[in-house]
C-alpha positions as a Markdown table, in Angstrom:
| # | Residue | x | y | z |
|---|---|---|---|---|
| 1 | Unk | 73.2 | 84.5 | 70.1 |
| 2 | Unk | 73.1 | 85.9 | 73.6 |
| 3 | Unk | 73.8 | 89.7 | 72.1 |
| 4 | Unk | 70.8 | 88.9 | 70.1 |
| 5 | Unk | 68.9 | 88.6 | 73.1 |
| 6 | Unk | 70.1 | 91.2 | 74.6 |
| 7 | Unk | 68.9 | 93.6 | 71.9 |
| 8 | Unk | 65.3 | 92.3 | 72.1 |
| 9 | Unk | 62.0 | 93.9 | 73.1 |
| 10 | Unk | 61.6 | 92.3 | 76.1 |
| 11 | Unk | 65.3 | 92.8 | 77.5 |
| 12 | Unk | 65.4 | 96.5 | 77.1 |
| 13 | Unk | 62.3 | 96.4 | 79.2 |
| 14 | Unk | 63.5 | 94.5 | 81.7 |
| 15 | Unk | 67.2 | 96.0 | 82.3 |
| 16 | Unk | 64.7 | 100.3 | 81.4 |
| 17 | Unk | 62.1 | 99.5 | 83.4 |
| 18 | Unk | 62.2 | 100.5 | 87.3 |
| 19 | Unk | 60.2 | 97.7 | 88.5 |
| 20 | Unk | 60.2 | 95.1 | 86.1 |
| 21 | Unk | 63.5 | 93.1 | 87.1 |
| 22 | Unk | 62.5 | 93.5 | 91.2 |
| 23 | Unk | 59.0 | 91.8 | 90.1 |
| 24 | Unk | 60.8 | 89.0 | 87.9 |
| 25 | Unk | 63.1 | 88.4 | 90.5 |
| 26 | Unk | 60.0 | 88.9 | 93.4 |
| 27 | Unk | 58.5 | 86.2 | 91.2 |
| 28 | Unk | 60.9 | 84.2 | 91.1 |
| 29 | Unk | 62.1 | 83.8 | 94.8 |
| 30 | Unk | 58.7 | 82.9 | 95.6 |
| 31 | Unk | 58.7 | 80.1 | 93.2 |
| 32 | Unk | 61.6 | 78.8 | 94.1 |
| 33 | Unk | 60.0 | 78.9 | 97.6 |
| 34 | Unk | 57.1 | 77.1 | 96.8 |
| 35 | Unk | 58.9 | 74.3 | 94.9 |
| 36 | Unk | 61.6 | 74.3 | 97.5 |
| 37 | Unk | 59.2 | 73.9 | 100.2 |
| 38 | Unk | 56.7 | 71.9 | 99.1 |
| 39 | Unk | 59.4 | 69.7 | 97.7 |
| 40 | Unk | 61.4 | 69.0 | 101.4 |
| 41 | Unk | 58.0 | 68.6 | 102.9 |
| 42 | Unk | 57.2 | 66.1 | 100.8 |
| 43 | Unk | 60.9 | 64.3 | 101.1 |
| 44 | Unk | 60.8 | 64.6 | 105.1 |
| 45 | Unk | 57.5 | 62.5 | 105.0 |
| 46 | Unk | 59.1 | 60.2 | 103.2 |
| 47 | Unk | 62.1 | 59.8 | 106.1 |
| 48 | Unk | 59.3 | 59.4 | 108.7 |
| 49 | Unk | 58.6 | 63.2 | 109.8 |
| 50 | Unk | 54.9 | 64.5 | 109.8 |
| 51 | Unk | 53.5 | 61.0 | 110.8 |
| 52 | Unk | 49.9 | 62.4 | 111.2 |
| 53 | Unk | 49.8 | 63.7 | 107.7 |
| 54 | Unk | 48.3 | 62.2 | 105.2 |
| 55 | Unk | 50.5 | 61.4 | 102.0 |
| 56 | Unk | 47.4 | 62.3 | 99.6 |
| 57 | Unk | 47.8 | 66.1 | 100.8 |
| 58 | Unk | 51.4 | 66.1 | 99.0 |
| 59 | Unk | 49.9 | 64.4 | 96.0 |
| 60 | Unk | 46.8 | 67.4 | 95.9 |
| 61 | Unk | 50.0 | 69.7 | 96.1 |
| 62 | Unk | 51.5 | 68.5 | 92.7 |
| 63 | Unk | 49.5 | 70.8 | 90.3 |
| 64 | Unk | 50.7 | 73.9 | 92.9 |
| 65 | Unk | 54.6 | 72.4 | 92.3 |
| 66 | Unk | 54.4 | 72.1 | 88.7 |
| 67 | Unk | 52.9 | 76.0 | 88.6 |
| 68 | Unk | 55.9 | 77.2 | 91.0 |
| 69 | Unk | 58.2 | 75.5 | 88.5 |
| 70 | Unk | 57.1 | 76.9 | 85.5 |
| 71 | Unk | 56.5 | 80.4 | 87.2 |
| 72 | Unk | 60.0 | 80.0 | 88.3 |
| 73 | Unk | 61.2 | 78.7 | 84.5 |
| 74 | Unk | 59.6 | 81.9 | 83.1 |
| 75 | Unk | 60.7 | 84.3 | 85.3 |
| 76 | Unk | 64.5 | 82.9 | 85.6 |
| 77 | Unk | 64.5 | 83.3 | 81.9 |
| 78 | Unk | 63.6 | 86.6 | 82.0 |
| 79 | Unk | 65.7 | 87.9 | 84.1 |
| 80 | Unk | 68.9 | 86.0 | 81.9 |
């Protein structure tokens, strides 16, 4: 299965091309960021840090998260 990938369209691309695997991986270090980030934020509220924040500003966040993630998804499985 994996050799099968390997032989695909889109994997050729990636390993040819001279700036598609440092954009994927670009791409997918600042998702990681974001999720990362966002996410210990978040958890450090929670422990009692940031008392003058609101907890509704992490909640407005979520949509920003879940678009990291699947940034993150996609660009993880391109690079495999």
């Amino acid at each position: 299965m994996l050799t099968a990938l390997e032989t695909t369209s889109l994997a050729i691309w990636v390993g040819e091309s001279l700036w598609a695997y440092p954009a994927l991986l670009a791409c997918h270090i600042v998702g990681l960021a974001i999720v990362v980030g966002l996410l210990s934020m978040r958890d450090l509220k929670l422990l009692g840090f940031f008392e003058g924040v609101d907890f509704r500003i992490f909640s407005d966040l979520i949509p920003l998260v879940i678009a990291a993630f699947c940034l993150n998804a996609l660009s993880g499985f391109l690079l495999f």
